[in-house]
C-alpha atoms as a printed R data frame, in Angstrom:
    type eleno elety resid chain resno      x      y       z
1   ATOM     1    CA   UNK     A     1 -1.176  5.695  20.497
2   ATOM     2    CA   UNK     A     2 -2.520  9.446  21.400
3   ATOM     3    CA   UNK     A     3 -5.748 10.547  19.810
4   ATOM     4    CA   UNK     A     4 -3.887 13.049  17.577
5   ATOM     5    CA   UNK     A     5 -1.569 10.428  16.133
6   ATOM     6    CA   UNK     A     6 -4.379  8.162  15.239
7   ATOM     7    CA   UNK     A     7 -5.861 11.441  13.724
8   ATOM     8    CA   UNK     A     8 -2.848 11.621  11.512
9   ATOM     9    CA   UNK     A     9 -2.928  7.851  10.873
10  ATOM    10    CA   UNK     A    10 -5.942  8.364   9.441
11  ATOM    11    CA   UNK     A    11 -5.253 10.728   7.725
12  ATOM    12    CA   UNK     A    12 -2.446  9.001   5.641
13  ATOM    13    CA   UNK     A    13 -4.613  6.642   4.988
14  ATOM    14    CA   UNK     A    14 -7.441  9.281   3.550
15  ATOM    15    CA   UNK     A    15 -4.092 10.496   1.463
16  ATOM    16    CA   UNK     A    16 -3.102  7.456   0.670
17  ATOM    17    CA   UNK     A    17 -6.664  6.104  -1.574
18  ATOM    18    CA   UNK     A    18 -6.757  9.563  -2.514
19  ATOM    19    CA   UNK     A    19 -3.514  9.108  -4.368
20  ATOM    20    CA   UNK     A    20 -4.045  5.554  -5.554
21  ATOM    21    CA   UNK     A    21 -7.601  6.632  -7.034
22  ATOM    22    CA   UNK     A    22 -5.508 10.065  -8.160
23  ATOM    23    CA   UNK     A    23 -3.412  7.574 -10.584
24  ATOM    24    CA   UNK     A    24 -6.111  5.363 -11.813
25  ATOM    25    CA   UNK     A    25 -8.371  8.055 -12.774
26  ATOM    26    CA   UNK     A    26 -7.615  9.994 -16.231
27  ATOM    27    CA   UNK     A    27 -9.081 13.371 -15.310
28  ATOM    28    CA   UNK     A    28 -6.649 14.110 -12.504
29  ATOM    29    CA   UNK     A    29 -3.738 15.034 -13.422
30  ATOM    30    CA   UNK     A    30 -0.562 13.471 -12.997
31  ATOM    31    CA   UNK     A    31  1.028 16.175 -10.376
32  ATOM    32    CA   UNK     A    32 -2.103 15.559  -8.363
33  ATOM    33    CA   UNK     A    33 -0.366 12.008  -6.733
34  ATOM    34    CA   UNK     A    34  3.064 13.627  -6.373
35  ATOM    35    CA   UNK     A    35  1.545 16.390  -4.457
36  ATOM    36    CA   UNK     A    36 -0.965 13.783  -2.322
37  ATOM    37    CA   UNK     A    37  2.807 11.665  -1.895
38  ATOM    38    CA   UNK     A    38  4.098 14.772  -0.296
39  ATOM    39    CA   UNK     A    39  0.730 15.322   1.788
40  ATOM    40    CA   UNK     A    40  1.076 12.019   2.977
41  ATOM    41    CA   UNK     A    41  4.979 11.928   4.203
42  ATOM    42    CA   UNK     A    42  3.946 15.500   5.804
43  ATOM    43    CA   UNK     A    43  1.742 13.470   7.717
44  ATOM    44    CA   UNK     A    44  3.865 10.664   8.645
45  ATOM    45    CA   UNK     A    45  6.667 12.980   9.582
46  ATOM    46    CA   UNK     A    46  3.806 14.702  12.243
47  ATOM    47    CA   UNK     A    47  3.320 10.948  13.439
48  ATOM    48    CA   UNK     A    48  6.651 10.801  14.420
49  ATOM    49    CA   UNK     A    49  7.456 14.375  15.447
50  ATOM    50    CA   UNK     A    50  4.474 15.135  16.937
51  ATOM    51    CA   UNK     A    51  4.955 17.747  19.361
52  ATOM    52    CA   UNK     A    52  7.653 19.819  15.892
53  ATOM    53    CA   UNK     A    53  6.388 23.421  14.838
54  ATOM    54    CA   UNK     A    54  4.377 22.805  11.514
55  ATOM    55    CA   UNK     A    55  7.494 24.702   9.797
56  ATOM    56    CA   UNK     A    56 10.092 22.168  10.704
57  ATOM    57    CA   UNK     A    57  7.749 19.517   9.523
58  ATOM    58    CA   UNK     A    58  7.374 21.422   5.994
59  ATOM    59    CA   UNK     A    59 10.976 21.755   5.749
60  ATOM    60    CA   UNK     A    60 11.886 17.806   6.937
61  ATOM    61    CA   UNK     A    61  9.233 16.331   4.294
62  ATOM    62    CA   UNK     A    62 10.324 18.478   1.563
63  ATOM    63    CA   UNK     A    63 14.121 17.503   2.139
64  ATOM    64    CA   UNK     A    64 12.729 14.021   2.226
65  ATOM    65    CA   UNK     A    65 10.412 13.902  -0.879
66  ATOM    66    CA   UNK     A    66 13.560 16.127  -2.678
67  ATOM    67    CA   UNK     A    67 15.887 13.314  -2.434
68  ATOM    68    CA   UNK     A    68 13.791 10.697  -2.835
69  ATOM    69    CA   UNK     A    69 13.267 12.862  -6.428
70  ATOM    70    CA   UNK     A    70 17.622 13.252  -6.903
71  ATOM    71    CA   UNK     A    71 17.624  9.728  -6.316
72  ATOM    72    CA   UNK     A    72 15.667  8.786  -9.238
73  ATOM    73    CA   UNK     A    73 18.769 10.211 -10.916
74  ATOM    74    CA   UNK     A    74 20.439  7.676  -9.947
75  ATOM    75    CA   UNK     A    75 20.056  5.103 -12.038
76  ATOM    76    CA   UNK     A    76 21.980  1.674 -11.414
77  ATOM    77    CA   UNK     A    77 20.563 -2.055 -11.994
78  ATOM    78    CA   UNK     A    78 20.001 -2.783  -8.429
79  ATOM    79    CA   UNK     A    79 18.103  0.418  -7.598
80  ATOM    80    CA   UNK     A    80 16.160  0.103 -10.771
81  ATOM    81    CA   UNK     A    81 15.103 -3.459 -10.483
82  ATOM    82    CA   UNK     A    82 13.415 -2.221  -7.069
83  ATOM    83    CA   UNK     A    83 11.454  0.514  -9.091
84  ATOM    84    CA   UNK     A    84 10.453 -2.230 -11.033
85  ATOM    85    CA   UNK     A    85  8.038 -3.963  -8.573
86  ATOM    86    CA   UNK     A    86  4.919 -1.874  -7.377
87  ATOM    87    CA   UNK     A    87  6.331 -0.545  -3.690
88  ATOM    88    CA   UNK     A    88  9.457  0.434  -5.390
89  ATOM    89    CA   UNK     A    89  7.712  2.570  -8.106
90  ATOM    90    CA   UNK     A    90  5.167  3.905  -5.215
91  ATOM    91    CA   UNK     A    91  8.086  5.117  -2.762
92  ATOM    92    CA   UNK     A    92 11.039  5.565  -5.305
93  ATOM    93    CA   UNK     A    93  9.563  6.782  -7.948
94  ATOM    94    CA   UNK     A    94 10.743  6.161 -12.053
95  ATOM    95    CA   UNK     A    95 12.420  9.022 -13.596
96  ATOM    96    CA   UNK     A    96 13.551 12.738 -11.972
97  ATOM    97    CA   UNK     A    97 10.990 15.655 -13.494
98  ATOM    98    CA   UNK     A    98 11.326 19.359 -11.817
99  ATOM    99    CA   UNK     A    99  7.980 19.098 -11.714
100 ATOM   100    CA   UNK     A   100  7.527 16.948  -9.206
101 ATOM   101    CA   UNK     A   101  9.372 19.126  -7.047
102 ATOM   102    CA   UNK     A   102  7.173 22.087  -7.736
103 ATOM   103    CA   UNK     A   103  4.030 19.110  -6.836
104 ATOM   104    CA   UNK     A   104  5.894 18.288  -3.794
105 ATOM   105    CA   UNK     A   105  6.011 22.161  -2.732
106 ATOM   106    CA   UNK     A   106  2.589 22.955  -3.278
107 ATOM   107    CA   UNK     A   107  1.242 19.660  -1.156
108 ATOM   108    CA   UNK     A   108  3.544 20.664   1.579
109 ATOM   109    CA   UNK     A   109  2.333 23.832   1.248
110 ATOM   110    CA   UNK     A   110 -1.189 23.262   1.196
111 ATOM   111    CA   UNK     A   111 -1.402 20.701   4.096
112 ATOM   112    CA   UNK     A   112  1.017 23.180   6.378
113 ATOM   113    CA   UNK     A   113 -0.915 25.702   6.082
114 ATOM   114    CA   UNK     A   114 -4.083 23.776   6.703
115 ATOM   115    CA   UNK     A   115 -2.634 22.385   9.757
116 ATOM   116    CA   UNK     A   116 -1.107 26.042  10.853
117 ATOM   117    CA   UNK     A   117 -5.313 27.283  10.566
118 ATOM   118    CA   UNK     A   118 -6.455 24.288  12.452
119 ATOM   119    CA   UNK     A   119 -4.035 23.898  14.707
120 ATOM   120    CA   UNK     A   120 -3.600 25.320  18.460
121 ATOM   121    CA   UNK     A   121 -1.226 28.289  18.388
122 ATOM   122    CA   UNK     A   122  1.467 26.427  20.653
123 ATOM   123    CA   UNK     A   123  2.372 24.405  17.389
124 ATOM   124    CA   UNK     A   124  2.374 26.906  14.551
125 ATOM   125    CA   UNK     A   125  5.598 27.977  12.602
């Protein structure tokens, strides 16, 4: 693995407490997590893609964390028995709320253009 990947990896993981302490902890708010969940598959999508302008990375995570929101619409006995257990409520999620997708914006947002101020110019938008 390249240095920067294993700078992402770590990364996720950073995002990844940060979210779990995010839900434990009563003075953070709620939209906090979501927006850390969206950080984090930002990140994981730069893991894979690593060499993708920042703005295709924005736009592939937010597609992603949007219909892994519409799915939650969805709401059949199979599908809902996976919520049920811990992974299944971490990646899928309970119940669709539009304001998750605003959360999901903003940590997109935020870590792009973080990455886009940080980064060398031959990966910005």
């Amino acid at each position: 693995m390249n240095k920067l990947r294993l700078k992402y990896l770590l990364c996720v993981a950073m995002v990844i407490v940060a979210g779990l302490v995010s839900r434990k902890t009563p003075a953070i708010p709620l939209w906090m997590g979501d927006a850390l969940w969206a950080v984090m598959i930002y990140l994981l999508m730069r893991i894979v893609f690593i060499h993708t302008p920042i703005l295709k990375i924005a736009l592939y995570s937010l597609a992603f964390c949007f219909a892994i929101e519409i799915s939650q619409l969805y709401q059949a006995p199979w599908i809902n028995h996976i919520r049920s257990t811990l992974i299944g409520h971490l990646i899928l999620g309970q119940g669709f709320l539009w304001s998750d997708l605003v959360a999901y914006t903003g940590g997109v947002l935020t870590v792009a253009i973080t990455e886009s101020i940080f980064s060398n110019k031959a990966n910005r938008f």
